[in-house]
C-alpha positions, 0 to 999 in steps of 0.5 A: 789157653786164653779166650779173646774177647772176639771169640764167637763163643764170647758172651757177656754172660760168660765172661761174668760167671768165668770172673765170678769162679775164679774169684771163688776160687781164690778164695774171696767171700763176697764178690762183685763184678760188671761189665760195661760196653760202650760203641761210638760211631762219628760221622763229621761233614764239611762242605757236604763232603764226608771227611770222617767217618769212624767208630769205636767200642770199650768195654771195661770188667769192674771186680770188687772181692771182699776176703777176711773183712778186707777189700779191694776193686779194679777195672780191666778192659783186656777181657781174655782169661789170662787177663782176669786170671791176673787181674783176680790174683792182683785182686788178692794181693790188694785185698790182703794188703788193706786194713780189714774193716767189719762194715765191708760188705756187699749186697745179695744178688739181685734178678739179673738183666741188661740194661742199655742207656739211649745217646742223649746227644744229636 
């Protein structure tokens, strides 16, 4: 059964490390993924009267799985499991369509941390 991404157990980090196993399992030998988020608020006066007011948020899972020196990358925004589930097995089918290439790789993992970039705008 699929998890929305509103459910109160979603965490980025689980998202990450659900990604991460069923790329394992479709048998990718390296593997990379990210998760970016991004929430807007826009506020709009005229006159000194409020005439907008909204908000938004996007979110956007980055895979990228290298398989038999072939490689392949997509960007998903829908982030339940049968979302990824599908987005892994499209993963394979354009990983094994591609030409293999013995200098794809993909760097050891690094510490893990979150990082968030301050509005440089008004």
């Amino acid at each position: 059964m699929s998890q929305p991404s509103n459910h109160p157990d979603y965490t980025q980090g689980s998202t990450l490390n659900y990604t991460m196993e069923q790329l394992r399992l479709a048998g990718f030998e390296k593997t990379q993924c990210s998760l970016s988020s991004d929430y807007r608020q826009e506020l709009n006066v005229e006159k000194g009267a409020i005439t907008l007011l909204r908000s938004g948020s996007d979110r956007e899972l980055y895979l990228s799985g290298i398989i038999d020196q072939k490689k392949a990358s997509l960007s998903i925004n829908d982030l339940s499991h049968d979302s990824i589930d599908s987005a892994v097995a499209e993963l394979l089918l354009m990983a094994k369509g591609s030409e293999a290439d013995d200098a794809y790789t993909i760097a050891p993992a690094q510490p893990t941390g979150v990082f968030f970039r301050r509005s440089t705008t008004g």
